[in-house]
Backbone as XML, in Angstrom:
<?xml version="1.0"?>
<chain id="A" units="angstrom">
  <residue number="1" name="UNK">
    <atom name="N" x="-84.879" y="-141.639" z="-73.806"/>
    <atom name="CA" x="-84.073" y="-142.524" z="-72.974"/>
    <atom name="C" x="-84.521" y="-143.963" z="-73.209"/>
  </residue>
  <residue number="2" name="UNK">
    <atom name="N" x="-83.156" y="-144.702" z="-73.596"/>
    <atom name="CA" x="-83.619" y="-146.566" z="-73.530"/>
    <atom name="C" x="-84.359" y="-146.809" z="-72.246"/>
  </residue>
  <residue number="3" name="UNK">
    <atom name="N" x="-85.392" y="-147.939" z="-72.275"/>
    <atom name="CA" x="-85.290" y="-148.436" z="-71.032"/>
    <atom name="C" x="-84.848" y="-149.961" z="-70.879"/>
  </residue>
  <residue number="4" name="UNK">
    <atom name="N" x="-84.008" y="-150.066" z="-72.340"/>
    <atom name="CA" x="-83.596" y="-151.579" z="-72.017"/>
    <atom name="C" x="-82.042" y="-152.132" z="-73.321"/>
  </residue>
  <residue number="5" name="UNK">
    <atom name="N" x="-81.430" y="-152.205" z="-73.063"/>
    <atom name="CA" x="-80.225" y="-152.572" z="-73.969"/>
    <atom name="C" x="-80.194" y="-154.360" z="-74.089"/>
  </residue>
  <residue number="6" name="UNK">
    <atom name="N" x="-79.731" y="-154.988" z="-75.373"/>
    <atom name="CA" x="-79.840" y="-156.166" z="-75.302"/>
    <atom name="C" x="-78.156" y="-156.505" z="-75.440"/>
  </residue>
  <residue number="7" name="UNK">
    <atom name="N" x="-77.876" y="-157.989" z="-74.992"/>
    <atom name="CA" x="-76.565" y="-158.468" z="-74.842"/>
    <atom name="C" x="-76.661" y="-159.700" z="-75.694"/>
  </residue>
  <residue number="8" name="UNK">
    <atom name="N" x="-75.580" y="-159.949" z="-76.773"/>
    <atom name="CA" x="-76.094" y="-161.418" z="-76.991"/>
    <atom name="C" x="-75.526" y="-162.472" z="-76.445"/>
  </residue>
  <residue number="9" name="UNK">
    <atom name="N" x="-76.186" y="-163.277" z="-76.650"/>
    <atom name="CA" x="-75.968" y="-165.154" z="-75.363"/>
    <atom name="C" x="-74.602" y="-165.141" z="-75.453"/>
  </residue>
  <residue number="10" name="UNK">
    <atom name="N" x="-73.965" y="-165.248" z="-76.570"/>
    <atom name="CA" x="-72.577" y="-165.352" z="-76.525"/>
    <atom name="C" x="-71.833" y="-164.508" z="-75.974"/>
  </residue>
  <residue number="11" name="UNK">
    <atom name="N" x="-72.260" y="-163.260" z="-75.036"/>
    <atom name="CA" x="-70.840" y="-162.549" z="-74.908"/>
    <atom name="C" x="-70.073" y="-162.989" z="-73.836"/>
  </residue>
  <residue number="12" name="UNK">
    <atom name="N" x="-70.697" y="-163.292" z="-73.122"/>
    <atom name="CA" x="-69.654" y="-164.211" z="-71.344"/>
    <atom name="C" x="-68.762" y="-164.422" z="-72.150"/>
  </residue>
  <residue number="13" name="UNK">
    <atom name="N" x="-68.895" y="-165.592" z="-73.315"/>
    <atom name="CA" x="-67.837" y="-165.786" z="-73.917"/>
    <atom name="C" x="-67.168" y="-165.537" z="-74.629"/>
  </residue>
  <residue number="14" name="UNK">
    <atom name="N" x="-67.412" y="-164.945" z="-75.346"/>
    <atom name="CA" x="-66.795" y="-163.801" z="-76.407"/>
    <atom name="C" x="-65.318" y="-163.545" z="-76.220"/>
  </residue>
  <residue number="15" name="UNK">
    <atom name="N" x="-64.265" y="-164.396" z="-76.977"/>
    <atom name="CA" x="-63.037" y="-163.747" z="-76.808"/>
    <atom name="C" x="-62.686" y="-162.364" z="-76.358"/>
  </residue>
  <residue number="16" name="UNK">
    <atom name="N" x="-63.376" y="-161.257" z="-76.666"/>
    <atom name="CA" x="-63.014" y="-159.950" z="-76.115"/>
    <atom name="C" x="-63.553" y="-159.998" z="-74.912"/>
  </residue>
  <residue number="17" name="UNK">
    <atom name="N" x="-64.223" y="-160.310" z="-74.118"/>
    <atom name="CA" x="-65.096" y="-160.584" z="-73.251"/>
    <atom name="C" x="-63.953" y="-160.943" z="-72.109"/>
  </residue>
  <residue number="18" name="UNK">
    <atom name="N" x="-63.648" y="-162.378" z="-72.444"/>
    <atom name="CA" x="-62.721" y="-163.189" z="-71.951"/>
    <atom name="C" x="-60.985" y="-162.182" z="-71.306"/>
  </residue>
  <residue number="19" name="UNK">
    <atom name="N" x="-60.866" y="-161.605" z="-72.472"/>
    <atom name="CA" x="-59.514" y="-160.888" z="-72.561"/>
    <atom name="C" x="-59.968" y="-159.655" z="-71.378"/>
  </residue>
  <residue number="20" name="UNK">
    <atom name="N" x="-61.120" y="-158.998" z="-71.607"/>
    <atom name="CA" x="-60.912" y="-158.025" z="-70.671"/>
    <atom name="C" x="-61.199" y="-158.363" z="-69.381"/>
  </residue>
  <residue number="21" name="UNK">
    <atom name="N" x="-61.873" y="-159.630" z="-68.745"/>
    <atom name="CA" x="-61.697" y="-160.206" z="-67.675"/>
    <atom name="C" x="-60.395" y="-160.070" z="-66.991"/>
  </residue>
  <residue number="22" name="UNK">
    <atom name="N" x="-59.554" y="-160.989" z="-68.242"/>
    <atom name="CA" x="-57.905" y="-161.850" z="-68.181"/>
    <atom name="C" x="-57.185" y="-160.190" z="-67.773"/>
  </residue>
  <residue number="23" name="UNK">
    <atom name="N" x="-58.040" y="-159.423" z="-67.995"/>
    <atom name="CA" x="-56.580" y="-157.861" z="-67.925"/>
    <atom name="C" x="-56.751" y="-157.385" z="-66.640"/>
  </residue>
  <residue number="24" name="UNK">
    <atom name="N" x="-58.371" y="-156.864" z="-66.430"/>
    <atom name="CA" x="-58.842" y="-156.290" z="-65.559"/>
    <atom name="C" x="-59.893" y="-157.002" z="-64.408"/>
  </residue>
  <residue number="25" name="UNK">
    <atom name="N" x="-59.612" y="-158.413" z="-64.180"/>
    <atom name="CA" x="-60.601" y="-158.837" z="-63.670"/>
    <atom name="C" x="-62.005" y="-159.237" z="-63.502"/>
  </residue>
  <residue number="26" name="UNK">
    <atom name="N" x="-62.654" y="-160.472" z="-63.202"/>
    <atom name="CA" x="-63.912" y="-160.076" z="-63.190"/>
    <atom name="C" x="-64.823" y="-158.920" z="-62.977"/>
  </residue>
  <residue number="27" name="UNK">
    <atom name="N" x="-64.579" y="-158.201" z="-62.120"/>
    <atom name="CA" x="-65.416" y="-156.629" z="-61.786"/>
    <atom name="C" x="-65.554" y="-156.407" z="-63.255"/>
  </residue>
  <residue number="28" name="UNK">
    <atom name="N" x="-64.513" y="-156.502" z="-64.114"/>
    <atom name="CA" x="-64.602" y="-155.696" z="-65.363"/>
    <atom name="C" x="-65.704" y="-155.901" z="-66.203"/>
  </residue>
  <residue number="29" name="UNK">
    <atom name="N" x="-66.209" y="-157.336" z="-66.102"/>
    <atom name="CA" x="-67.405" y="-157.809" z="-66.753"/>
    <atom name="C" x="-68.706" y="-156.953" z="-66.576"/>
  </residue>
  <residue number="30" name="UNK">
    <atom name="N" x="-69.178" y="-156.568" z="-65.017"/>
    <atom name="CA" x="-70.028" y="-155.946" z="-64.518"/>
    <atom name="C" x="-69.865" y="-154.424" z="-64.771"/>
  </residue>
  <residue number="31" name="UNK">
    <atom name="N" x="-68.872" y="-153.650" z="-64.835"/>
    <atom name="CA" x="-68.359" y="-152.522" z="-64.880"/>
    <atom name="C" x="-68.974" y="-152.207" z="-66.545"/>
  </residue>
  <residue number="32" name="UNK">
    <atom name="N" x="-68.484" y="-153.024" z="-67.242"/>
    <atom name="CA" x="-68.900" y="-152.889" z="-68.807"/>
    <atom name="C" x="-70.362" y="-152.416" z="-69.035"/>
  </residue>
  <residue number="33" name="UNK">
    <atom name="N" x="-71.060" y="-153.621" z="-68.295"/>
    <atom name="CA" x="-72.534" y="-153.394" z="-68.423"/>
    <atom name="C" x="-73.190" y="-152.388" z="-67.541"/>
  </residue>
  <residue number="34" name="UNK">
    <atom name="N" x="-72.314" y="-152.079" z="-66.789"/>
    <atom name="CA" x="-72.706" y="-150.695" z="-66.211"/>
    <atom name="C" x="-72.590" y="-149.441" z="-67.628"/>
  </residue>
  <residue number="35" name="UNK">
    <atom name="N" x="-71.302" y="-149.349" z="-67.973"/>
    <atom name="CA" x="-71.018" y="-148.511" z="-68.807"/>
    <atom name="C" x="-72.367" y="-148.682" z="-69.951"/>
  </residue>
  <residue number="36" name="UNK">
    <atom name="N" x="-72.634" y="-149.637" z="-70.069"/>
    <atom name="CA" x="-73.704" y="-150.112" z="-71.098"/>
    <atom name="C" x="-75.219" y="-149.238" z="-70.908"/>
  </residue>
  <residue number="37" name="UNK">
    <atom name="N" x="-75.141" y="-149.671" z="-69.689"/>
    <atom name="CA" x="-76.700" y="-149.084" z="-68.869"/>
    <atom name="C" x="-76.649" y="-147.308" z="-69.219"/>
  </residue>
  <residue number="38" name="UNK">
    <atom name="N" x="-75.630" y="-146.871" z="-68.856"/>
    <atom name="CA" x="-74.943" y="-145.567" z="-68.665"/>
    <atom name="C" x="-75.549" y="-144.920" z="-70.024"/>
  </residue>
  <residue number="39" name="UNK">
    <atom name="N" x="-75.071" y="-145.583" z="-70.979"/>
    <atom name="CA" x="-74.711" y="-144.841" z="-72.196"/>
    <atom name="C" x="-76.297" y="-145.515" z="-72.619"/>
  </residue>
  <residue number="40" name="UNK">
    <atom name="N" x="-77.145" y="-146.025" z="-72.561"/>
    <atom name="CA" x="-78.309" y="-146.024" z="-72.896"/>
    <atom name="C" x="-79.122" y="-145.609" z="-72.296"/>
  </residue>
  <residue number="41" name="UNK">
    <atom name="N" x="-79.188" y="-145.336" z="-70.912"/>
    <atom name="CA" x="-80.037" y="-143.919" z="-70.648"/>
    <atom name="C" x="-79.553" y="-142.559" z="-71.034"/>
  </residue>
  <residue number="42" name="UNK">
    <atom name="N" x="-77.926" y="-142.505" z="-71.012"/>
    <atom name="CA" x="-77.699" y="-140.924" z="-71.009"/>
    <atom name="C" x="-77.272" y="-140.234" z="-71.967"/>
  </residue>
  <residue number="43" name="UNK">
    <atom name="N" x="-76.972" y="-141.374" z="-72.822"/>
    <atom name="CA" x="-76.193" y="-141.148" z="-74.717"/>
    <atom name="C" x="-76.544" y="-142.350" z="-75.207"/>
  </residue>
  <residue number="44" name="UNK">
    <atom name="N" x="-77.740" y="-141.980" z="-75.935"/>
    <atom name="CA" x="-78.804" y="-143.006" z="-76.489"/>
    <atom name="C" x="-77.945" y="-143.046" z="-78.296"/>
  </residue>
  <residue number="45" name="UNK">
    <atom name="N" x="-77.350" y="-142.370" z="-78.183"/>
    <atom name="CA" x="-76.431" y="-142.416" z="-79.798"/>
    <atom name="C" x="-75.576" y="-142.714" z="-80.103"/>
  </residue>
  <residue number="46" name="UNK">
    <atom name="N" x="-75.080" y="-143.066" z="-78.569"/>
    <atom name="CA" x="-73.941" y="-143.918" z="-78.332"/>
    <atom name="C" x="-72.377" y="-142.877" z="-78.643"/>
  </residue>
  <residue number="47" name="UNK">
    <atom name="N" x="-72.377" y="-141.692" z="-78.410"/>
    <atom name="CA" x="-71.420" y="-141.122" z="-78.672"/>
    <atom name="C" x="-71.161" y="-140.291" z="-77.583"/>
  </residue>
  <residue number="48" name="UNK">
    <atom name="N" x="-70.301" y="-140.347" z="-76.738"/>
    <atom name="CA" x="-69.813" y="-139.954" z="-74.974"/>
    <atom name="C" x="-69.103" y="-138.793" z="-75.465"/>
  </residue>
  <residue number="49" name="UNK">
    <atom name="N" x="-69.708" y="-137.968" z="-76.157"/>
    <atom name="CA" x="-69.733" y="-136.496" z="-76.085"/>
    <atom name="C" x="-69.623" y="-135.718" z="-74.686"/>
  </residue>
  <residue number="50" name="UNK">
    <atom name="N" x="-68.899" y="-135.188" z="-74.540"/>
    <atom name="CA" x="-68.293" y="-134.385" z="-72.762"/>
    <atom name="C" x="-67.891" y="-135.085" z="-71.752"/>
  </residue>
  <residue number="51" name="UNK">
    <atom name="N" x="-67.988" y="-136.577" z="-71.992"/>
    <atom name="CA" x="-67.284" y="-137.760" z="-71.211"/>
    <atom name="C" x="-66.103" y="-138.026" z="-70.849"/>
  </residue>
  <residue number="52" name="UNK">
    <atom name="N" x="-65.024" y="-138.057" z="-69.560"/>
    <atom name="CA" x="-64.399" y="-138.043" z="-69.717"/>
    <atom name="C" x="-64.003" y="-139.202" z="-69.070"/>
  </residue>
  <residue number="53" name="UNK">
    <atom name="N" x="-62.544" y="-140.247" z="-68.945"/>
    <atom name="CA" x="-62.142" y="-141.030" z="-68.697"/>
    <atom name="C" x="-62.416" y="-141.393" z="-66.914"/>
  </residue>
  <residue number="54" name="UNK">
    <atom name="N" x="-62.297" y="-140.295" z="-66.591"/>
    <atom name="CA" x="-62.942" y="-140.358" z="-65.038"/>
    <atom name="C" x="-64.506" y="-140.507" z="-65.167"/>
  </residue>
  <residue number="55" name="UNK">
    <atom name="N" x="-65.392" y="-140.026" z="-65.455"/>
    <atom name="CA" x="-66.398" y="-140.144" z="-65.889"/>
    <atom name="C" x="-66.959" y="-141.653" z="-66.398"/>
  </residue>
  <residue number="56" name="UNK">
    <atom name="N" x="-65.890" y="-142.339" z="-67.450"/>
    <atom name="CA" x="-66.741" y="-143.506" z="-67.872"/>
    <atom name="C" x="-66.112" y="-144.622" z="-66.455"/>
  </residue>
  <residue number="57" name="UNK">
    <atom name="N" x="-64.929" y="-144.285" z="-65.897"/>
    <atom name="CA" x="-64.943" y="-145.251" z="-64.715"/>
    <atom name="C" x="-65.695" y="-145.392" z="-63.607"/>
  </residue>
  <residue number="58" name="UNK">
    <atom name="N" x="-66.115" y="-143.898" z="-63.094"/>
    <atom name="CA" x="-67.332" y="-143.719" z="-62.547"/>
    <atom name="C" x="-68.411" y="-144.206" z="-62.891"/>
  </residue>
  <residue number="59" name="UNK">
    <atom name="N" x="-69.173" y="-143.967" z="-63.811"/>
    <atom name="CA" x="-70.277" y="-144.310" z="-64.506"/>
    <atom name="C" x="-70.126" y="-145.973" z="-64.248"/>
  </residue>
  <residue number="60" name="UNK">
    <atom name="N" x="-69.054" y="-146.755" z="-64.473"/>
    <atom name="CA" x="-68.716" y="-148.193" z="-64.835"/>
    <atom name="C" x="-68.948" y="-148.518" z="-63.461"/>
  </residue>
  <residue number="61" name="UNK">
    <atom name="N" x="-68.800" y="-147.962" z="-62.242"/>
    <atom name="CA" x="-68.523" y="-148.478" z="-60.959"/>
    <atom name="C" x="-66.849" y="-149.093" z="-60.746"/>
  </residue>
  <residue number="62" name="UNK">
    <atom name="N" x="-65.893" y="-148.870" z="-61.335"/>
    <atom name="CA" x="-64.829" y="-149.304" z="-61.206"/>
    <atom name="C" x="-63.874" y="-148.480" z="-59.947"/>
  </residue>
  <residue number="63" name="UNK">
    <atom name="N" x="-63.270" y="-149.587" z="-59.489"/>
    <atom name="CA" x="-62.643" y="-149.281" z="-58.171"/>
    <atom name="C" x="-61.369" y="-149.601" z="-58.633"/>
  </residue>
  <residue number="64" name="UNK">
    <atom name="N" x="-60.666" y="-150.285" z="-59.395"/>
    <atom name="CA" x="-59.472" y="-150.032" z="-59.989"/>
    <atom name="C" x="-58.603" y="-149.137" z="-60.392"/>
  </residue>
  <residue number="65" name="UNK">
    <atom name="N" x="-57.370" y="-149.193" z="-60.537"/>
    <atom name="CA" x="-56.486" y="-148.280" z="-60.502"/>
    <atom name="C" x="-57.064" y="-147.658" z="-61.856"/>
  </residue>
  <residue number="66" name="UNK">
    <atom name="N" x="-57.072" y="-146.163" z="-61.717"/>
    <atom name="CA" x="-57.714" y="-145.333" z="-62.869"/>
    <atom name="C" x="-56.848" y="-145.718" z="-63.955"/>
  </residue>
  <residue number="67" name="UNK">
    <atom name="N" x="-57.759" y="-145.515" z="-64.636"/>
    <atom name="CA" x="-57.727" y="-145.619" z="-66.702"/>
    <atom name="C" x="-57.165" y="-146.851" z="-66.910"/>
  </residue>
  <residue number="68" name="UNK">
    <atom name="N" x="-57.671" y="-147.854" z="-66.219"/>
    <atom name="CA" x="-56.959" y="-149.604" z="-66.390"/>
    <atom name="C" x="-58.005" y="-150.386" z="-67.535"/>
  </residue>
  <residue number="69" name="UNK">
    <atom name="N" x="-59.302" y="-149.473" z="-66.486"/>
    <atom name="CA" x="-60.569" y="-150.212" z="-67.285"/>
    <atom name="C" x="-60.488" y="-149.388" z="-68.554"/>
  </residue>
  <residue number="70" name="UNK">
    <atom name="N" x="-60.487" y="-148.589" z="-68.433"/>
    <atom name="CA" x="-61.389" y="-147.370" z="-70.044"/>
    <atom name="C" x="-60.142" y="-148.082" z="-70.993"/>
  </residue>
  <residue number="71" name="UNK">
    <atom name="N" x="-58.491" y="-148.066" z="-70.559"/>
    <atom name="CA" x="-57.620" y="-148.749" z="-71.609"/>
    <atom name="C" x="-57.793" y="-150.013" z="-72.088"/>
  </residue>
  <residue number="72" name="UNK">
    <atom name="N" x="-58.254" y="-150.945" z="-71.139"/>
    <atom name="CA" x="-58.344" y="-151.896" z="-71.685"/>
    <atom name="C" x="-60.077" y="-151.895" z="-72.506"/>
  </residue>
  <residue number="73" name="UNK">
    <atom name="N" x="-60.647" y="-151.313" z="-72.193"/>
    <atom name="CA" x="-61.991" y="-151.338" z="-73.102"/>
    <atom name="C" x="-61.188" y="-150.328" z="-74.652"/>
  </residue>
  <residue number="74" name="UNK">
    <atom name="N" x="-60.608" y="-149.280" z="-74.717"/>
    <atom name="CA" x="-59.860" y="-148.808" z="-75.711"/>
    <atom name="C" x="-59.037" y="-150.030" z="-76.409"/>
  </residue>
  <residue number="75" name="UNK">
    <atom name="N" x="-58.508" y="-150.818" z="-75.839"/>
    <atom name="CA" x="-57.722" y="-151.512" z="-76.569"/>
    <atom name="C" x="-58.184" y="-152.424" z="-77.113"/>
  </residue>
  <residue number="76" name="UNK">
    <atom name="N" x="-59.481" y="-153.016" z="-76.402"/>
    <atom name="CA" x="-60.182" y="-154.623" z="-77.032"/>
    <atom name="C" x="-61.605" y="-154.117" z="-77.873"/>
  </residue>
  <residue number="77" name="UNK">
    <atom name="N" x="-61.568" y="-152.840" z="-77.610"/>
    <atom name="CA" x="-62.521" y="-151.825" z="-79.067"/>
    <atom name="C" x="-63.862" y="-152.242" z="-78.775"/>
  </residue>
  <residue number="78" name="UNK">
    <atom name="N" x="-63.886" y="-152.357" z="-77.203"/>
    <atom name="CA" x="-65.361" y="-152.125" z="-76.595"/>
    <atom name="C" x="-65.625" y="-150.712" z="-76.880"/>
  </residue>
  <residue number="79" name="UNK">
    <atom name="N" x="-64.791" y="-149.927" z="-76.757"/>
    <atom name="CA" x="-65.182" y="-148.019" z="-76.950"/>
    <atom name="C" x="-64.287" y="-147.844" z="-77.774"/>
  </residue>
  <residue number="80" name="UNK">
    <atom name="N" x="-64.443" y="-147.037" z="-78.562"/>
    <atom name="CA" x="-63.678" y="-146.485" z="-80.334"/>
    <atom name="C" x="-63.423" y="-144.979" z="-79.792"/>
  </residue>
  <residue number="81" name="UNK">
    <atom name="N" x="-62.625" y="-144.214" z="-79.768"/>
    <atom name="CA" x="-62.402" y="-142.947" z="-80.247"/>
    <atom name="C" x="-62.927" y="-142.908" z="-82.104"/>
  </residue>
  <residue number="82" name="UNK">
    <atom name="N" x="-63.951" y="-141.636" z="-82.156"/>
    <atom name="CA" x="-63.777" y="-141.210" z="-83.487"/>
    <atom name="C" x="-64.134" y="-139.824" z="-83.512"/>
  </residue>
  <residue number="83" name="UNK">
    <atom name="N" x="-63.340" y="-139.403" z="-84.280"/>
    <atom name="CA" x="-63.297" y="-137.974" z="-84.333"/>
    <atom name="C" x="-63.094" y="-137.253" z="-82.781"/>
  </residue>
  <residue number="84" name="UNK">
    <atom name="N" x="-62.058" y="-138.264" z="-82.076"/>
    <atom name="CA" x="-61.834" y="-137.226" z="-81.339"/>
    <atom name="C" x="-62.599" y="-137.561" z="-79.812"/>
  </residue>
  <residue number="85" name="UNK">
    <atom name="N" x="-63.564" y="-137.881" z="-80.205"/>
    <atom name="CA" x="-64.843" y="-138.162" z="-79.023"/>
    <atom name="C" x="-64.841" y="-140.083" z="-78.941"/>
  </residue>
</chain>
């Protein structure tokens, strides 16, 4: 298990950053780095094997209308489907 993930200086600003704010709100910023925390204690390989979309909103702390956040992290390719997973 990580006990520490790094972010770089630039991401506040980070056009993708920015965009998933602009979709889903600030919460979404915090929600991310939840998901972040998540997946480095609990999938250190970074592959959300048995994870499911309820699951990473949970995990995220998101109180938003379901699958707003996980789509817009799908769409701005914070999280990749590959192979399926």
């Amino acid at each position: 298990m990580n006990k520490d993930f790094r972010v770089a200086v630039g991401f506040p600003s980070h056009p993708k950053t920015l965009k998933l704010i602009r979709r889903c709100g600030a919460e979404a910023f915090v929600c991310l780095m939840r998901i972040w925390s998540y997946v480095a204690q609990n999938k250190p390989d970074g592959r959300l094997t048995g994870v499911d979309a309820d699951d990473i909103e949970i995990a995220s702390g998101w109180n938003g209308q379901c699958s707003t956040l996980l789509q817009a992290l799908l769409d701005l390719r914070f999280i990749d489907v590959i192979d399926g997973v």
